[in-house]
N, C-alpha and C positions, 0 to 999 in steps of 0.2 A: 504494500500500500504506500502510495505518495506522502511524505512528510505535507503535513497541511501548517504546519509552524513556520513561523520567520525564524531567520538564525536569530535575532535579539530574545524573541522567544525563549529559543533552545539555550541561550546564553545564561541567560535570565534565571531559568529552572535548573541549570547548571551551576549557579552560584546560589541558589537556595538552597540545593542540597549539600551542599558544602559546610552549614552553618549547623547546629544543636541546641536543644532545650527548647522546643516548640510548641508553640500556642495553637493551633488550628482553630478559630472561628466559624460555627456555623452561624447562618444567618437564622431572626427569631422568626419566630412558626415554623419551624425545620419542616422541609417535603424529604421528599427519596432522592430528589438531585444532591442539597445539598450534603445531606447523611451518606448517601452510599461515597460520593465523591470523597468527603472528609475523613470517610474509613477509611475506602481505599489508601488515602495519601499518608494516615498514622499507621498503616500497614504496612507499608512501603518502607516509610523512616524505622521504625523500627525495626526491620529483618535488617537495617543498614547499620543497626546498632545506636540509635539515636533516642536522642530522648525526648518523647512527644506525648501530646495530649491532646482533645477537644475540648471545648464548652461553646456554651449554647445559654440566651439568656432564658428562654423557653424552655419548659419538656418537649420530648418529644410525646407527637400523637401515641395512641396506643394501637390503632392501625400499621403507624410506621415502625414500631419496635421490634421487628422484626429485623429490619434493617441495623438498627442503631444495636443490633446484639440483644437488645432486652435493657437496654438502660434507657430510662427514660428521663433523668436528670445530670447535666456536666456543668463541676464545678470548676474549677481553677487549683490545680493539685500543689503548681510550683509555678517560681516567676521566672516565666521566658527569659528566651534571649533574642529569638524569631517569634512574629507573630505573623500568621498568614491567614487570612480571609478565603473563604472558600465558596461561590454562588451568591458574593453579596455586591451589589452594584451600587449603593448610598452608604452612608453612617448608618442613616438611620434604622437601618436595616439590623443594625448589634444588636437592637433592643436598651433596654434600661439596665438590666443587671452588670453587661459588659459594655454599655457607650464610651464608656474612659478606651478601650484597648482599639476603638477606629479611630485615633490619633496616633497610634503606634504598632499602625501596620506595615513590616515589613516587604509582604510581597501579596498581593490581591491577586487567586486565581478566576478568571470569569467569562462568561457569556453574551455578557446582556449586552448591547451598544450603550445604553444609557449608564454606563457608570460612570462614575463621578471622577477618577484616580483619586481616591483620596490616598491611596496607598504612597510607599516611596516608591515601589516598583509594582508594577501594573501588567499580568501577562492575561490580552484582553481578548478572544477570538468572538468575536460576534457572531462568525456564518457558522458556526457551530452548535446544535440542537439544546446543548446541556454542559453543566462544570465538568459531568462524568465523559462526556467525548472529550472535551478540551484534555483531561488527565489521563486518557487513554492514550493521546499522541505525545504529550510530554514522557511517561513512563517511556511509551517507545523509543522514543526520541536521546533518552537517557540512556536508555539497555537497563531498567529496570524489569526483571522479572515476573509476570505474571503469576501468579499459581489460582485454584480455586477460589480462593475466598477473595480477593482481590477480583477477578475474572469477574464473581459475584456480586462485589460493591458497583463495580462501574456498570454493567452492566444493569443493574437495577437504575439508578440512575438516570442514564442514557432512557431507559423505556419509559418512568416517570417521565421526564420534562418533555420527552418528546410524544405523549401519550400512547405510550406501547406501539410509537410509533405511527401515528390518525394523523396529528396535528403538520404546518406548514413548514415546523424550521426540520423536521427530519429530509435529509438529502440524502444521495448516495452514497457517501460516505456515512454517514450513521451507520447506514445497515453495513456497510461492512465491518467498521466497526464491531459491531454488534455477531455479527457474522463470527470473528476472529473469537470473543468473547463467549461465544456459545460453542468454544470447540472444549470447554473447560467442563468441569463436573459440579454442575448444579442445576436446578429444578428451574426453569426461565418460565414454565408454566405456571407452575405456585407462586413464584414471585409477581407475576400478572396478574392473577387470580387476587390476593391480596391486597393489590394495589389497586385494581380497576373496578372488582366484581363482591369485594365483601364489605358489605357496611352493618352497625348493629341496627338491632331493632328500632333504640330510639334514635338513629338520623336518618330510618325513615321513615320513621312518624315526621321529624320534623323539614324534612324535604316534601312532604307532602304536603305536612299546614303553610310550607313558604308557598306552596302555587294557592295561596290565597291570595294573596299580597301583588300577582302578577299585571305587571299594564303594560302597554308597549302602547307605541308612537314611529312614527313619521309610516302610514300603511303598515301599524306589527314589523316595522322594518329593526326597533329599537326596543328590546326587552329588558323590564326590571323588575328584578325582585328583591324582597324586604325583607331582614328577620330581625325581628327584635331581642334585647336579653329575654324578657317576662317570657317568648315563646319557648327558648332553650332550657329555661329555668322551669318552667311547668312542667316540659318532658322529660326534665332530667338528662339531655345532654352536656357532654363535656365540653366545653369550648374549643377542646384543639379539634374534636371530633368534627370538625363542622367545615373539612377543605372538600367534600362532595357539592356542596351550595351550588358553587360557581359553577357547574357541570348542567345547573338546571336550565339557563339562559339560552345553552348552546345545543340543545333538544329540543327547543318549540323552534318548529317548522318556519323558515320564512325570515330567520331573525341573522341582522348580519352585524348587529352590536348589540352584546350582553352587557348588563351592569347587575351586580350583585351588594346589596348594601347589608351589611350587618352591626349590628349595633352590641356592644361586647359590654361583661361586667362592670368593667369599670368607668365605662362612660365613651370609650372611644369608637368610632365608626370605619369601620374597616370596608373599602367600596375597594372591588375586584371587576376587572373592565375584561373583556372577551371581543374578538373578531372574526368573522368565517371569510376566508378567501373562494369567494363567490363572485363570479363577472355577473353582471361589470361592478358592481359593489366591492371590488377588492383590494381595496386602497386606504383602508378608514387603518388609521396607526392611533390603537390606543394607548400606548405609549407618549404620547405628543399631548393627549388626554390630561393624563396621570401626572405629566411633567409638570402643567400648571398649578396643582396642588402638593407639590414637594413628592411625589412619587414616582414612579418609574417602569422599566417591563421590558416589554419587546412589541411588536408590531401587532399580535393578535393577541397579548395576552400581558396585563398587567397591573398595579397596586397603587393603592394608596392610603390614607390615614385621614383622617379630621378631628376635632373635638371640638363638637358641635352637638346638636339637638337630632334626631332622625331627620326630623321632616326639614331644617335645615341643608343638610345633606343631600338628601333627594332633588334638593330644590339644584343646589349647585351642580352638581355632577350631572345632574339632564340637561340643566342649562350648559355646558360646558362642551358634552358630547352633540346636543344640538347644532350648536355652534359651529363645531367643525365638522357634522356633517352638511350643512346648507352651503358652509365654505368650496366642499366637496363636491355636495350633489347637487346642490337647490340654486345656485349662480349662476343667471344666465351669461353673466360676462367672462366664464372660467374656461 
């Protein structure tokens, strides 16, 4: 397979590995990109003989701890000397528990076009599906080793962010990737299954009370849905349990921009933007969205934060998406 890395790249992860006593950074609300990707790479260091760690200011889901081994909480064991970020493209993305340690990131592994560098060194591949491809070509790149369990973090990974594969940034190179990854010994079907097809009872009970809350706009071309805390709290869902939501936008028929708003414990509004690459509608970059309110992403799929009131929220973010879609579609002068 063709190196898909620049030599600065290859330089880059070449003098990372070089250094000892490592912090790895997941980003908060861990998925399976950034977990499987952050094992793999304390995987790695360690068979090198290194001394590493993760944390995370979040737990991890209970969905995803499968990935993350069965832990569901990482604290901070010992004080670095490397701190590397792994699938995070802002600060803000640390979370609260670790915001102090996105000032003293030594090396940002990532994906997303929209990152910030906040890093001092920044190895950034955009046209790349997931952190777990980008770590797939550095390892190579290195002559780092694969074996099983390694084989198994990236590739988990890889099929998360690129949704087993469905979604628009997986390219041919993914699947080989992927390809090269599935010659190792482990279940890629369980790990699918897990990922894609099991959810508990109570998220969908509460997937289902969200399509109450459902309205769309501009002809159903524009879907949104609501969930409130009081709704999670009456079914007794867990808060991390709740990354299935945003899947529900992207299943009514006809819809070429999702918005997901969710309103969390403590007050803050967590709005999840979605795109279908559909002609001729396949040009809306929710990322450009999300940019306007300190948040970020990628072209069909991306984040942001507020604290604000619900219907506050709702107000802005349609207004917003609106916006650049009339920019888009509705201008006769464009």
């Amino acid at each position: 397979m063709k190196t898909m890395l620049t030599d600065k790249q290859v330089s880059l992860f070449s003098e990372l590995l070089k250094r000892d006593n490592f912090c790895i950074v997941m980003h908060k609300s861990p998925d399976g990109d950034t977990i499987g990707s952050s094992f793999a790479l304390l995987s790695a260091l360690k068979k090198m003989g290194k001394n590493a760690q993760i944390v995370c200011s979040d737990e991890v889901p209970p969905q995803m701890r499968f990935i993350s081994d069965g832990i569901d909480v990482f604290d901070l064991q010992f004080e670095p000397e490397t701190v590397v970020s792994v699938d995070i493209a802002s600060q803000t993305l640390f979370g609260e528990k670790y915001a102090y340690l996105s000032e003293k990131v030594d090396f940002a592994i990532d994906h997303h076009f929209s990152n910030t560098f906040y890093a001092k060194e920044t190895i950034l591949c955009d046209k790349m599906s997931s952190a777990g491809e980008v770590m797939f070509h550095l390892f190579k790149s290195a002559g780092i080793e694969f074996d099983d369990y390694i084989a198994k973090k990236l590739y988990t990974a890889i099929s998360f962010d690129s949704g087993c594969f469905r979604f628009s940034n997986t390219s041919p190179e993914t699947h080989l990737a992927a390809a090269e990854l599935l010659r190792y010994d482990f279940d890629a079907s369980a790990i699918n299954t897990k990922m894609f097809d099991c959810a508990s009872l109570a998220q969908l009970k509460i997937e289902s009370d969200a399509l109450n809350s459902v309205r769309q706009y501009k002809d159903n071309q524009i879907t949104m849905v609501t969930v409130r805390y009081a709704q999670v709290e009456k079914l007794g869902v867990n808060e991390n349990e709740l990354g299935g939501l945003t899947a529900i936008t992207r299943r009514v028929a006809g819809t070429v921009v999702g918005i997901t708003v969710r309103e969390k414990s403590d007050g803050e509004i967590r709005i999840s933007l979605r795109s279908q690459q559909e002609a001729p509608l396949a040009d809306f970059d929710v990322s450009k969205v999300a940019a306007k309110f300190g948040g970020g992403g990628h072209v069909r799929a991306a984040g942001l934060s507020m604290r604000c009131s619900v219907e506050e929220a709702e107000q802005k973010i349609l207004e917003a998406v609106i916006e650049e879609w009339d920019r888009l579609y509705d201008n006769p002068c464009k």
